[in-house]
KEVOMAR-147289 format. One record per residue (C-alpha): residue number from 0; chain; x negated, y, z. Coordinates in steps of 0.05 Angstrom, whole numbers, plus 32768, in hexadecimal, padded with zeros to 4 digits. Layout:
BEGIN
R,nuvex,romi,u,v,w
R,NUM,A,X,Y,Z
...
END
This chain:
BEGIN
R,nuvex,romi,u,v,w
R,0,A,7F1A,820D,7FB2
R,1,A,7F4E,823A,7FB8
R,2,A,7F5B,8252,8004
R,3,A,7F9F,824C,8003
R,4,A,7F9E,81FE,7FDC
R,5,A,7F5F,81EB,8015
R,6,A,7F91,81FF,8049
R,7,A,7FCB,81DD,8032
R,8,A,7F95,819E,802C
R,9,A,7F86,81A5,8071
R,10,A,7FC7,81AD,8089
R,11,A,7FE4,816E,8060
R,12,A,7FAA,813B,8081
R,13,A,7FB9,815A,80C7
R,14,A,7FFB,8148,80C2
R,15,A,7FEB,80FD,80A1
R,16,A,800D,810A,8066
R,17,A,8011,80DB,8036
R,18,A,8018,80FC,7FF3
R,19,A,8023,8138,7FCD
R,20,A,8041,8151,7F99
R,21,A,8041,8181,7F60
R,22,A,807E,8176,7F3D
R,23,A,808B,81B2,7F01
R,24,A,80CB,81CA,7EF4
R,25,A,80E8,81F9,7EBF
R,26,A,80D2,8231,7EE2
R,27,A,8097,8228,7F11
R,28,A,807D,81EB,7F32
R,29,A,809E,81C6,7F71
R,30,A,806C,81B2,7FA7
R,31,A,8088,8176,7FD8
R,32,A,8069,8150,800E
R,33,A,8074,8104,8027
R,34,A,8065,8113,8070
R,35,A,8079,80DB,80A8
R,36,A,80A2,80BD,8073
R,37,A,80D0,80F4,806A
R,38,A,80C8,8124,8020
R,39,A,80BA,8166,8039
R,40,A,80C6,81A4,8008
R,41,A,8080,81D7,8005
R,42,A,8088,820E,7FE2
R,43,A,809B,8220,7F97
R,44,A,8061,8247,7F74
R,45,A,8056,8261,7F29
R,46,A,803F,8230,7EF6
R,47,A,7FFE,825A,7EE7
R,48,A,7FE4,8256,7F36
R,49,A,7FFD,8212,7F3D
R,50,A,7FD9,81FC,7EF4
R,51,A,7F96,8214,7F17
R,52,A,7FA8,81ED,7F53
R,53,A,7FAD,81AD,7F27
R,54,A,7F71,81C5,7EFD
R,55,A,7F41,81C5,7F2E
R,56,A,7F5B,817F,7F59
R,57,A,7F4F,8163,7F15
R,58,A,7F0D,8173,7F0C
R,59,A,7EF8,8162,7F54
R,60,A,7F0C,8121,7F3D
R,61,A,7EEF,811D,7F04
R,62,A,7F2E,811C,7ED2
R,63,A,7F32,8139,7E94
R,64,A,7F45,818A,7EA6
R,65,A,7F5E,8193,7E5C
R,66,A,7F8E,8151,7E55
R,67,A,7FD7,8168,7E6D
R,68,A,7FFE,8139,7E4D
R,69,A,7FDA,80EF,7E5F
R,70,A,7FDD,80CE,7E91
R,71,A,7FA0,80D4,7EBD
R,72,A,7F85,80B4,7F00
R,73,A,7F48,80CD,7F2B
R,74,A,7F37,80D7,7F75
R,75,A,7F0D,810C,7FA7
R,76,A,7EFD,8100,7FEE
R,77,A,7F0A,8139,8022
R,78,A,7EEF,814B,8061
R,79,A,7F1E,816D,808E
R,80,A,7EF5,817E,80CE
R,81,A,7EE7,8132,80E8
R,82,A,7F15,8112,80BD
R,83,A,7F02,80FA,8073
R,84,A,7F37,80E3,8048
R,85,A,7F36,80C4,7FFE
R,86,A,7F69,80E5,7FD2
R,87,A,7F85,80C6,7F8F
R,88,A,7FA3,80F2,7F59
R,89,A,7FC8,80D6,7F26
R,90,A,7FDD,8116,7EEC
R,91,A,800A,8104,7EB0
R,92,A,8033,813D,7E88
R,93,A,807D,8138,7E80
R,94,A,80A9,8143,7E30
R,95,A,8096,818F,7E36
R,96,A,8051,8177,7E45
R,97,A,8053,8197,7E92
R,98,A,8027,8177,7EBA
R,99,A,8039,815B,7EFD
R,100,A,8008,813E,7F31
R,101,A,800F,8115,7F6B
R,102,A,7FD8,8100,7F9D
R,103,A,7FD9,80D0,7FD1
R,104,A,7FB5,80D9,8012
R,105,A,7F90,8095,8027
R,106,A,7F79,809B,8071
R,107,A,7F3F,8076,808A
R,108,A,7F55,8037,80B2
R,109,A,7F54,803B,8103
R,110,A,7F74,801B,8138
R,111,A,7F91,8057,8151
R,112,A,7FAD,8069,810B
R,113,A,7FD4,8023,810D
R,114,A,8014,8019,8137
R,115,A,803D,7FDC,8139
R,116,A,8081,7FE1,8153
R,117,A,8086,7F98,816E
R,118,A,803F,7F7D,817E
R,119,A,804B,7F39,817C
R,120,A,8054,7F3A,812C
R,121,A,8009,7F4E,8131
R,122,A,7FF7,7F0B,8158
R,123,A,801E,7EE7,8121
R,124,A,7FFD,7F05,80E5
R,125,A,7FB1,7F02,810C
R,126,A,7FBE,7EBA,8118
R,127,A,7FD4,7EB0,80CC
R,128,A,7F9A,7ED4,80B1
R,129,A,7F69,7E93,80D8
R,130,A,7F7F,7E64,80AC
R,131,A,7F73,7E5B,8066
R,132,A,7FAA,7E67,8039
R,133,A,7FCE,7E9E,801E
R,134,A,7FF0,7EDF,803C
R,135,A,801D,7F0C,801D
R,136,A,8038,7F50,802B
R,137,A,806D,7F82,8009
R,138,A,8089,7FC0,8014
R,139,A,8096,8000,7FF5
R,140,A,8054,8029,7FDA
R,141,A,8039,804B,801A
R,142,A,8052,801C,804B
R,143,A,8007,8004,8063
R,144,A,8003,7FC6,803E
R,145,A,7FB7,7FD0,802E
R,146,A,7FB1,7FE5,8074
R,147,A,7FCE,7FA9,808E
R,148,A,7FA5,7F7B,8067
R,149,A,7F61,7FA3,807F
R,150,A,7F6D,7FA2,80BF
R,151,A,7F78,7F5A,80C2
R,152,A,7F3B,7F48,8094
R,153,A,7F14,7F7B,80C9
R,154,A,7F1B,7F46,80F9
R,155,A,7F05,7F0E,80D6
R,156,A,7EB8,7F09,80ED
R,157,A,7E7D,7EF0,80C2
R,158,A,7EA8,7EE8,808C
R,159,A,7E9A,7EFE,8047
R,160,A,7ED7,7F29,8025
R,161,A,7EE3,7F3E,7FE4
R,162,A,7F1C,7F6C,7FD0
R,163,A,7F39,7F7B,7F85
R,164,A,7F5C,7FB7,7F88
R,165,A,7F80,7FE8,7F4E
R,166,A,7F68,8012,7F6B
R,167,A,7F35,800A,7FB2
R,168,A,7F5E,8030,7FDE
R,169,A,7F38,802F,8023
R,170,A,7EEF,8032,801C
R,171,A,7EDC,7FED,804A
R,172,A,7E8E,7FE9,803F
R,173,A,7E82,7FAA,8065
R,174,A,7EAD,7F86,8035
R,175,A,7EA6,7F7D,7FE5
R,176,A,7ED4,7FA6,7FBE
R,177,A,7EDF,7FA2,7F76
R,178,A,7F09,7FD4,7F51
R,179,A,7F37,7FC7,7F17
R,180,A,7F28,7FE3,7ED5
R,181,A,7F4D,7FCA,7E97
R,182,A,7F2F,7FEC,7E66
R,183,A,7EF3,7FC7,7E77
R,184,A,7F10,7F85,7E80
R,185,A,7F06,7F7E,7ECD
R,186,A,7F55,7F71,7ECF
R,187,A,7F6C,7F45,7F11
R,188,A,7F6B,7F07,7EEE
R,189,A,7F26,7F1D,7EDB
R,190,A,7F02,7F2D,7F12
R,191,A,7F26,7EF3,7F40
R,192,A,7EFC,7EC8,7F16
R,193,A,7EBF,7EEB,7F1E
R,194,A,7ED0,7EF0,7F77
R,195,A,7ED6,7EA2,7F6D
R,196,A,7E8F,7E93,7F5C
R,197,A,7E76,7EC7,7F95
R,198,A,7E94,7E92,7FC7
R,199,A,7EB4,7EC6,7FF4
R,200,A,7EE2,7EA9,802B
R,201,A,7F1C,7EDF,802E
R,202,A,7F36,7F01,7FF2
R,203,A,7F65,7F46,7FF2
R,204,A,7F88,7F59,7FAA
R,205,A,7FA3,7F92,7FA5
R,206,A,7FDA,7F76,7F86
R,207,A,7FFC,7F3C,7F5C
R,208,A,8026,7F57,7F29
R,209,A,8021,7F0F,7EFB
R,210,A,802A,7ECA,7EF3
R,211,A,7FDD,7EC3,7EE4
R,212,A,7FC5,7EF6,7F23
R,213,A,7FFC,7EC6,7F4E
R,214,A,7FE1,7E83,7F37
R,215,A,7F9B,7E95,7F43
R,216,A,7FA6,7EB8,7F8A
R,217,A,7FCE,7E72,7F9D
R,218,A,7F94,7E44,7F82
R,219,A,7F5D,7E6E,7FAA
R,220,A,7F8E,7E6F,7FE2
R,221,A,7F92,7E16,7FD1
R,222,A,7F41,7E17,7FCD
R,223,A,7F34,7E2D,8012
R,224,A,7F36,7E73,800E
R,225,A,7F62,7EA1,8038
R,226,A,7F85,7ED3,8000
R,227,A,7FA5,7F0F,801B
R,228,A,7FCF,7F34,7FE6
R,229,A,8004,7F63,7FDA
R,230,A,8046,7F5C,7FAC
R,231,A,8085,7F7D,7F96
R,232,A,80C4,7F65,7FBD
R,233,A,80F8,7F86,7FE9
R,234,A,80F0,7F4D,8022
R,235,A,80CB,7F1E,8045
R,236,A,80F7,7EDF,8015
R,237,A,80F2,7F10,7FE1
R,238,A,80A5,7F02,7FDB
R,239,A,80B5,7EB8,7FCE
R,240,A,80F1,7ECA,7FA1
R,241,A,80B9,7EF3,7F77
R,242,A,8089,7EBF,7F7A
R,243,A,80C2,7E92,7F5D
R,244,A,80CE,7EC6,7F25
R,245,A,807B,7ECB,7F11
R,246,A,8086,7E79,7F05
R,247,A,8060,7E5E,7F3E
R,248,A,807B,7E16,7F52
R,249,A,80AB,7E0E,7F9A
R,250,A,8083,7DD9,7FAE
R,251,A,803C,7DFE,7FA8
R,252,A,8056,7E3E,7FCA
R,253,A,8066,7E11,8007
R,254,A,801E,7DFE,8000
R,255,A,7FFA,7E3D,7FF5
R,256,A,801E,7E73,8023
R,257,A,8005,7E76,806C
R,258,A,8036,7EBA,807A
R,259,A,8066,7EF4,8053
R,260,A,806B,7F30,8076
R,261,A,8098,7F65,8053
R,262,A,8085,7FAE,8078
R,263,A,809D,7FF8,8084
R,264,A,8088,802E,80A9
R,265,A,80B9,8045,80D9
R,266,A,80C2,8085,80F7
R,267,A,80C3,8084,8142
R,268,A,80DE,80B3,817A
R,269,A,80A2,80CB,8189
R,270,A,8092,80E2,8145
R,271,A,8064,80B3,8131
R,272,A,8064,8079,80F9
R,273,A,8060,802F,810E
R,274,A,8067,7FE6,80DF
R,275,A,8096,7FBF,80EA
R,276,A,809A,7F7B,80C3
R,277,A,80C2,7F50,80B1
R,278,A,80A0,7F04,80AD
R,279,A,809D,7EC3,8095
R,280,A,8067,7E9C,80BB
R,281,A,8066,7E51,80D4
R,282,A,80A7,7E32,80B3
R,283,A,80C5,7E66,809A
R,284,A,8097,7E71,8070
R,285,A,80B8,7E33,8044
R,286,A,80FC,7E5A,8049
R,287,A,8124,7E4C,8000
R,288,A,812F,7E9B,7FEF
R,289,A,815A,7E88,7FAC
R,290,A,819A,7E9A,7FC9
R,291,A,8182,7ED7,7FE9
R,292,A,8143,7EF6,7FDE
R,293,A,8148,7F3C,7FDC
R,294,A,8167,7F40,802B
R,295,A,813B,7F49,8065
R,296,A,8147,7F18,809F
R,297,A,8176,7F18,80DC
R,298,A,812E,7F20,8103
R,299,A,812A,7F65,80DD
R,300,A,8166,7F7E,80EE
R,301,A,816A,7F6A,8138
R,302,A,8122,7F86,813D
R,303,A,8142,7FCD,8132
R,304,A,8182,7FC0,815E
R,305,A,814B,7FB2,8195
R,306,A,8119,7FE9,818C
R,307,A,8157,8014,8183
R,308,A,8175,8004,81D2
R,309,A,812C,800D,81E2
R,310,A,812C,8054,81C2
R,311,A,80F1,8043,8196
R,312,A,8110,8056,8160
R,313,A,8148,8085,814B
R,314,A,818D,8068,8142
R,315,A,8188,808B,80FA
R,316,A,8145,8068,80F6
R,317,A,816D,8026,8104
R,318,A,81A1,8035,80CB
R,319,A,816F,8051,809E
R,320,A,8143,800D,80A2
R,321,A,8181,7FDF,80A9
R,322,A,8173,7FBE,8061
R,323,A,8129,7FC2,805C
END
């Protein structure tokens, strides 16, 4: 590897990154960082060095070195001193066939890596995640969804857990994780099927993007099993606004759904990054979101007035997170 690219590398999963990029422009190719939630500008290098950059990630991950234009997806693990983090690339070439490349740093889960802003949203979701039903989380891609939902199937003991995933994103090996690959026809739908007849007790997808994946995480979720998924939405009420769009039935979500939590990470004084949610648990849970489902709640926003007189967070921070 290139000393220069190992360094940068090293420096990124020091720092917690969470991705970077390789963006090209007309002339030359922009490299950008998502540190601590903020985009943070690299350095601008020729095409050629950069091009061997992106060459050789590729081929650590297996992707094809010679395809610019596709789009490609492929991962490498790094060891940075004691720390070992899974990378995943994803390539694809813009209308001058340029190739950009972005890779996301995936950190492996820890206690100490976790921080919750307001701990008793944590005793909520732990006590949710006893009972059978189903659990739901959104936020923005990198907000610690996955995270979230490990760390609370961690604590489930002698239980047996199966996660579908597009793709596995934290490497978990006393659970059972199946990966999604379409081309083979192991889609969601697919392989929920298959989990069902292994009898597991808690389920984690990766994600429901349809009116199939929904119906089939809230009949597991009605059979016994304790579901623990992930969907688009800009709120807690926007989850059951979604739900509502996908087709599934008012009186089966009030059923089926044990919690919503909608997350972000939040900056704090002290420079780290700590959740904060925003939830639907108990009773609220059967909240009609029809009128309003892409706001967060009143909860959310006098969360951040209160951790902003505390000087948790920054009274930017506040403004920043006002709306979700």
């Amino acid at each position: 590897m290139d000393p220069e690219l190992e360094r940068l590398l090293a420096q990124l999963v020091h720092q917690q990154a969470a991705d970077l990029y390789f963006l090209p422009q007309r002339e030359g190719v922009r490299i950008l960082a998502n540190v601590n939630g903020k985009r943070v500008a690299i350095k601008k290098m020729p095409t050629v060095i950069a091009s061997r950059w992106i060459s050789h990630l590729k081929y650590r991950a297996n992707m094809s070195v010679t395809e610019h234009r596709r789009p490609q997806a492929g991962a490498i693990r790094l060891n940075v001193g004691t720390t070992t983090v899974d990378v995943r690339l994803s390539t694809v070439g813009d209308y001058c066939g340029r190739e950009s490349l972005v890779l996301r740093f995936i950190y492996r889960l820890t206690d100490q890596a976790y921080s919750l802003l307001i701990p008793d949203q944590w005793i909520k979701l732990t006590a949710a995640a006893k009972k059978r039903g189903l659990m739901l989380f959104a936020g923005p891609t990198g907000s610690g969804k996955t995270t979230t939902m490990y760390r609370l199937a961690r604590r489930l003991d002698s239980q047996v857990i199966m996660t579908i995933e597009d793709p596995v994103e934290i490497e978990e090996p006393s659970f059972l994780q199946l990966q999604v690959n379409e081309v083979a026809g192991m889609g969601y739908q697919e392989l929920l099927k298959v989990g069902l007849r292994h009898r597991p007790q808690v389920f984690i997808i990766g994600e429901i993007r349809d009116k199939q994946t929904a119906m089939m995480a809230v009949q597991a979720s009605l059979s016994g099993h304790l579901v623990m998924a992930t969907i688009h939405a800009r709120s807690a009420t926007g989850v059951i606004a979604r739900l509502y769009q996908l087709g599934v039935d008012d009186y089966v979500i009030s059923q089926a759904i044990s919690a919503v939590a909608y997350q972000r990470l939040l900056p704090t004084i002290n420079g780290k990054l700590a959740v904060l949610f925003d939830l639907l648990v108990g009773r609220q849970r059967k909240t009609n979101s029809s009128e309003d489902g892409g706001a967060v709640s009143a909860q959310w926003r006098q969360d951040l007035e209160t951790l902003s007189v505390a000087k948790i967070i920054s009274t930017k921070t506040k403004q920043q997170f006002l709306y979700g």
